[in-house]
RORO-219896 format. One record per atom (N, C-alpha, C, O): x, z, y. Coordinates in steps of 0.1 Angstrom, whole numbers, plus 2048, in hexadecimal, padded with zeros to 3 digits. Example, Ala and Ser with C-alpha at 12.3 -4.5 7.8 and 13.67 -1.06 7.14 Angstrom:
<pts>
88484E7C7 87B84E7D3 88484E7DF 88E8557DF 8808477EA 8898477F5 88184F800 88685080B 
</pts>
This chain:
<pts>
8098007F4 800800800 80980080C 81180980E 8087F3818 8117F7825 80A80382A 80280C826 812800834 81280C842 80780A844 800813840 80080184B 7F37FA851 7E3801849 7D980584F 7E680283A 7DD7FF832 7D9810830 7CE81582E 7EA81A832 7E982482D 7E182A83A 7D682F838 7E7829849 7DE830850 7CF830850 7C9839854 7C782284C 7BA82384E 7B4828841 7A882B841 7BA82A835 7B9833829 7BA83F82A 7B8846820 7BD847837 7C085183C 7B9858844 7B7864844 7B484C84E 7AC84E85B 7A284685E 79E842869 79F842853 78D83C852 78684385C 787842868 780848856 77585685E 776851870 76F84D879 78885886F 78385C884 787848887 786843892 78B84287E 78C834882 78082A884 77F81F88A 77583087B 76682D879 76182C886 75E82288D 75F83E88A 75A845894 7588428A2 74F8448A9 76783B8A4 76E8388AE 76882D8B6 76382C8C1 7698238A9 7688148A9 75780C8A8 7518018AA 7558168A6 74381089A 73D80B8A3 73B7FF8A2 7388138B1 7328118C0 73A8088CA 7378038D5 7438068C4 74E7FD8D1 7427F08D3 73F7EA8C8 73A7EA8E1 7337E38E1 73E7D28E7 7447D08F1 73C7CB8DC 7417BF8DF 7397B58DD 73D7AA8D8 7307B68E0 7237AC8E1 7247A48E7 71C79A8E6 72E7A48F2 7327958F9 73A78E8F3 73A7818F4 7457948ED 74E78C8E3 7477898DD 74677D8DF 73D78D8D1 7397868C8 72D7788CC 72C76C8C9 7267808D6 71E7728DB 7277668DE 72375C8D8 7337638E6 73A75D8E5 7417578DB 74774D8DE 74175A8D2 7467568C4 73B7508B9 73E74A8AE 72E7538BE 7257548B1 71C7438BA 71373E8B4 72273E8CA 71A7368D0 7237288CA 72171D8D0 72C72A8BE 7347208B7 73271F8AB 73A7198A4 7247278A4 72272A896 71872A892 710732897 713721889 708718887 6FE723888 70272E885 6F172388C 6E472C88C 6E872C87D 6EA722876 6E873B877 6DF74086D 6ED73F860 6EB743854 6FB738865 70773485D 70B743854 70674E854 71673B84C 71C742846 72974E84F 732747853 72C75F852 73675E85F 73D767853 73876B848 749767857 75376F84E 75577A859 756778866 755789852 75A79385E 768794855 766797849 776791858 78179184E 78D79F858 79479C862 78C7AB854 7947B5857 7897C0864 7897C686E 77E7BD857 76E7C585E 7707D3868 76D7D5873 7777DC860 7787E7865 76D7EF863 7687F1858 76A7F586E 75A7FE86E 7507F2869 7457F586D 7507E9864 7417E1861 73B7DD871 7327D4871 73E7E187A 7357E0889 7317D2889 7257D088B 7387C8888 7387B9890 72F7B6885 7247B3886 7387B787A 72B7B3869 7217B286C 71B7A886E 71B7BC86D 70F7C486D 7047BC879 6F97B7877 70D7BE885 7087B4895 7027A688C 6F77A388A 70D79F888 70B791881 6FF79087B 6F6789880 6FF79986D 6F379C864 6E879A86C 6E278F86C 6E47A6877 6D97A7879 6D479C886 6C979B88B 6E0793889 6DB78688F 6D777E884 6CF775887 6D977E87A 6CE773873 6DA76A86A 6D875F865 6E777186C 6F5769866 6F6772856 6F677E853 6F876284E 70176C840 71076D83E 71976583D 70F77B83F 720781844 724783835 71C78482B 731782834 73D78282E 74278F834 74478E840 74579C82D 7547A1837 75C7A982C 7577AC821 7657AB830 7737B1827 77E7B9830 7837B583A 77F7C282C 78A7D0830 7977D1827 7957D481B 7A37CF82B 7AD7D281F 7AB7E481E 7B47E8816 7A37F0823 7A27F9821 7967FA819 78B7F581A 79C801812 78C803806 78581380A 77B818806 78E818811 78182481A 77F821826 77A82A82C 78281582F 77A80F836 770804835 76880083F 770800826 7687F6820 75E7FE81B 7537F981D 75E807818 753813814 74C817822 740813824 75281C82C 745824835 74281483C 738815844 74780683B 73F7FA841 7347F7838 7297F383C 7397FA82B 72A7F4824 7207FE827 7157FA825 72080F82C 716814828 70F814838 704818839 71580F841 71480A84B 70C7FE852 7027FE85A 7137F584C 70F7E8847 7017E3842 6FA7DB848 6FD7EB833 6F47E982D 6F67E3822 6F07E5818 7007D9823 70A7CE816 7177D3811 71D7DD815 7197CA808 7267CF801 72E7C8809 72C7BC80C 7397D280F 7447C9819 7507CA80F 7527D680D 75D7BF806 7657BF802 7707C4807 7737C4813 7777CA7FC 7887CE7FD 7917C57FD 7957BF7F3 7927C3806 79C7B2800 7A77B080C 7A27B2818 7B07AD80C 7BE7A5815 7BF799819 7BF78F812 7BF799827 7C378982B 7CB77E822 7C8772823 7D578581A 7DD77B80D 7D477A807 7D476E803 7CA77F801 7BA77F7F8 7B276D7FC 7AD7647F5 7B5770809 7A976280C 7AE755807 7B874F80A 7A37517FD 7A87437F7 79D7387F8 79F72D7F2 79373A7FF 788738800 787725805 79272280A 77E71A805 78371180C 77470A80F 76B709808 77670881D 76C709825 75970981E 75070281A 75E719824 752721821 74D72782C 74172782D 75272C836 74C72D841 74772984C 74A71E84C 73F72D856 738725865 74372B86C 747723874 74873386B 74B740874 75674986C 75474C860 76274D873 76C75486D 77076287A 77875F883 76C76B87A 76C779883 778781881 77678C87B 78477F886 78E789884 79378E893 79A78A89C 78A799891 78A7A589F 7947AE89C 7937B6893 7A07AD8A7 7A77B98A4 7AE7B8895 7B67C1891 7AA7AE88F 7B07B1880 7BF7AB87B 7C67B1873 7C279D881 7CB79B87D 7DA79E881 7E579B87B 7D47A7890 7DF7AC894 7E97B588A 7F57B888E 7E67B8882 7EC7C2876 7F47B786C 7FB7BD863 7F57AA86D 7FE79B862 80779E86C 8047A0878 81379E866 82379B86C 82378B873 81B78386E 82878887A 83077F881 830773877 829769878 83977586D 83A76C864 83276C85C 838766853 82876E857 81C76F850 811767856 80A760850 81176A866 80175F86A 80575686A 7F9753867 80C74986C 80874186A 80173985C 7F972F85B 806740854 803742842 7F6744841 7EE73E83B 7F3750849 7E7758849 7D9751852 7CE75284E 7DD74A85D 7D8743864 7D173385B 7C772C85D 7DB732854 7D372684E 7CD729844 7C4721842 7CD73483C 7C7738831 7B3736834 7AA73182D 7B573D841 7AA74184B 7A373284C 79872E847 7AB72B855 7A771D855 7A171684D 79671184F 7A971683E 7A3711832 79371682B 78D711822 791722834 78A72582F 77A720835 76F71E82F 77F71E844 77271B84F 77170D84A 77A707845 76670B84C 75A6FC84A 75E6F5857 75D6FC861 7626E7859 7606E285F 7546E3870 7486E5870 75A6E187A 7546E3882 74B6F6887 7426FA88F 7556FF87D 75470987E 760713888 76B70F88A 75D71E88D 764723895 76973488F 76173C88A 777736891 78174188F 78274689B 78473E8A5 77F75489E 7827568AA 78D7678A5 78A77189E 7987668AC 7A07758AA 7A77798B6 7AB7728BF 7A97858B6 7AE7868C3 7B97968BF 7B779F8B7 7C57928C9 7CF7A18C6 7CF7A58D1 7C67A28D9 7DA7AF8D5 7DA7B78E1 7E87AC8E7 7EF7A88DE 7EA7A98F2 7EC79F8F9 7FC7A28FA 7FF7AA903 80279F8F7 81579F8FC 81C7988F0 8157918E9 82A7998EE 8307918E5 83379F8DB 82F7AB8DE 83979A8D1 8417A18C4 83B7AB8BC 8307A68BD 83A7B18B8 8377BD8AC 83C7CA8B4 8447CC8BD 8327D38AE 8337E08B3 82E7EA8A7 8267E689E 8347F58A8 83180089F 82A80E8A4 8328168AA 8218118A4 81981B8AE 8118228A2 80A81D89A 8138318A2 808837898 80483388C 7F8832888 80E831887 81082D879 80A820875 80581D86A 80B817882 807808878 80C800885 80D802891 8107F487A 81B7EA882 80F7DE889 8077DA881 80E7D8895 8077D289D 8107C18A0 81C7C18A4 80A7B989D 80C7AB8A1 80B7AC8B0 8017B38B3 8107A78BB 8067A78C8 8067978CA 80B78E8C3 8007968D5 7FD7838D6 7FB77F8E3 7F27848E9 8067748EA 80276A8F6 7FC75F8EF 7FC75B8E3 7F975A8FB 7F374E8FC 7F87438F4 7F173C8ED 8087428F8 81273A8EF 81773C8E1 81D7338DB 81574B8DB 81574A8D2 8087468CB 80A73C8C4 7FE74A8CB 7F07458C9 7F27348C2 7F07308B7 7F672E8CE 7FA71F8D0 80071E8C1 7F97188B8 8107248BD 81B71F8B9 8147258AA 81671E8A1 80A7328A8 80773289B 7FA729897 7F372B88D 7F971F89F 7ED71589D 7F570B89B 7F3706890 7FE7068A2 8056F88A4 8046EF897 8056E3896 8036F988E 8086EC87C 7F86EA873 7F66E4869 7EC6F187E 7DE6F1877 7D86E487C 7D86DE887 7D56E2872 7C86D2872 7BC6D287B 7B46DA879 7BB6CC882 7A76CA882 7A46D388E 7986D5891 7AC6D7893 7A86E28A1 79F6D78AC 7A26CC8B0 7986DC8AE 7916D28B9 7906D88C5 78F6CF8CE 7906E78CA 7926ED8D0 7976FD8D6 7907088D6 7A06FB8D9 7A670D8DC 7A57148E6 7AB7128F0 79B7208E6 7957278F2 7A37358F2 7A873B8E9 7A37368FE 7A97448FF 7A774A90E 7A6743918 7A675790E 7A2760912 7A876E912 7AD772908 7A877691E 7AD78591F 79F78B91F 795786922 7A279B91B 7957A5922 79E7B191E 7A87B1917 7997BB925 79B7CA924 7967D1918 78C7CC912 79C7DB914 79A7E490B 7907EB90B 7917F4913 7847E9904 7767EF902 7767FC900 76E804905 7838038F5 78480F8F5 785819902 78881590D 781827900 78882C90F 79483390E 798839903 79A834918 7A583D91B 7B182E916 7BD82E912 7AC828918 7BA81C913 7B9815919 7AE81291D 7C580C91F 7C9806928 7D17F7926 7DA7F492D 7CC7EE91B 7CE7E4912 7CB7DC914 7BF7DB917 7D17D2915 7CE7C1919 7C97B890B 7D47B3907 7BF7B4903 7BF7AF8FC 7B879D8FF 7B0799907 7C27968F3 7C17868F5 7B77828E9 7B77838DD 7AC77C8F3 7A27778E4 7A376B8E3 7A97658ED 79E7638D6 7A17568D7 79474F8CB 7917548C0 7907458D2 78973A8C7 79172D8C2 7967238C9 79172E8B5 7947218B3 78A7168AC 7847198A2 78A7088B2 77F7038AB 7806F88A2 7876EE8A5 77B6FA897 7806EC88F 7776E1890 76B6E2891 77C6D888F 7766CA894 7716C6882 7766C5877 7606C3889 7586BD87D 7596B3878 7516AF870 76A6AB87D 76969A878 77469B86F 776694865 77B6A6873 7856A886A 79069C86B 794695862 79669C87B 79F69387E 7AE69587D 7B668D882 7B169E878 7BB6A3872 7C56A4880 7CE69C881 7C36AE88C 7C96B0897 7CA6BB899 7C16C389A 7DA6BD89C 7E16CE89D 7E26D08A4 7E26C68AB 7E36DC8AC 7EB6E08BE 7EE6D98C4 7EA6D58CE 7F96D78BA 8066D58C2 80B6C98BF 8076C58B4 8146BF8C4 8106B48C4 8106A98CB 81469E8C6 80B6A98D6 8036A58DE 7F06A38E0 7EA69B8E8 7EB6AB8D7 7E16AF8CF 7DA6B58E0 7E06BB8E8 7CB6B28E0 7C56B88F2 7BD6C38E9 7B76C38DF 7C46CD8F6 7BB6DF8F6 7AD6DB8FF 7AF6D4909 7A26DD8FB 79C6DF903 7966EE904 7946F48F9 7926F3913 78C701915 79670C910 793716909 7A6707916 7AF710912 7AD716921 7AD70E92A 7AB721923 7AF72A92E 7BA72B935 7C272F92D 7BF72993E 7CB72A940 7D4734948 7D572F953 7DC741947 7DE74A94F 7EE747955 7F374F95D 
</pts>
């Protein structure tokens, strides 16, 4: 078991507690205005179940998975569904989703892992479907309270897309830290895959459209 996996094995409970009410109802509206009425959404690194759950009861059949299996426990009873134990290396899936939701989640993949991990995800989304993930905003890796953090600009974003197929368009975006007492810049992001399946990467000479630009 990493570092990552042992603290929320540890601190489920006040990590639940914390998190369960965080209202992100504008992130997800924004994400869910890219996903077919009524689609298939993956919640992939669920946590408290919150967003799942949001999805569900818009009228979406959710998918979600926790590599914690006592945070996969208080989401399902949360939830109402069985939310899986499972690892981003887990996903083998190929295009099965409308929608792929990684909130805060993949900030926990090393450096050298997302781009790996990034397509895994890809492979998984349906044509003409949208991935949306977002980290806390700066460069390099950090180690804070017992779990190690990816963080993410703009250009990295870019550079761990640059080798993926079919992007049709890359949204990015900053916002503030919903928690309180915290003072955090986090980078959200949509990625969209193109329904024709024109086989076009980032990077390239490949057009961003609705990239934000700071």
């Amino acid at each position: 078991m990493n570092t990552n996996s042992s603290y929320y094995e540890a601190n489920a409970n006040s990590f639940f507690s914390t998190t369960v009410s965080v209202d992100l109802s504008s992130l997800r509206s924004r994400f869910l205005a890219h996903v077919r009425t009524g689609g298939h959404v993956l919640d992939a690194g669920c946590g408290s179940g919150r967003d799942a759950k949001a999805f569900s009861e818009q009228g979406f059949r959710v998918t979600a998975f926790d590599a914690s299996s006592a945070l996969a426990q208080l989401a399902t009873g949360y939830c109402g569904f069985s939310v899986q134990v499972r690892a981003f290396d887990e996903v083998d899936e190929v295009e099965v989703y409308d929608g792929i939701w990684c909130c805060a989640s993949l900030l926990h993949v090393s450096t050298s892992d997302m781009p790996r991990t990034l397509a895994s995800l890809w492979r998984a989304l349906k044509p003409g479907g949208a991935l949306y993930v977002s980290f806390k905003h700066g460069e390099g890796e950090q180690s804070k309270q017992g779990r190690t953090f990816t963080d993410a600009s703009e250009g990295r974003i870019r550079g761990w897309l640059a080798h993926i197929p079919d992007v049709d368009r890359l949204q990015m975006w900053r916002t503030k830290d919903v928690l309180p007492r915290r003072d955090e810049e986090w980078l959200n992001a949509i990625v969209l895959k193109s329904p024709a399946s024109p086989r076009k990467p980032v990077a390239g000479g490949a057009t961003e459209k609705g990239v934000k630009r700071f």
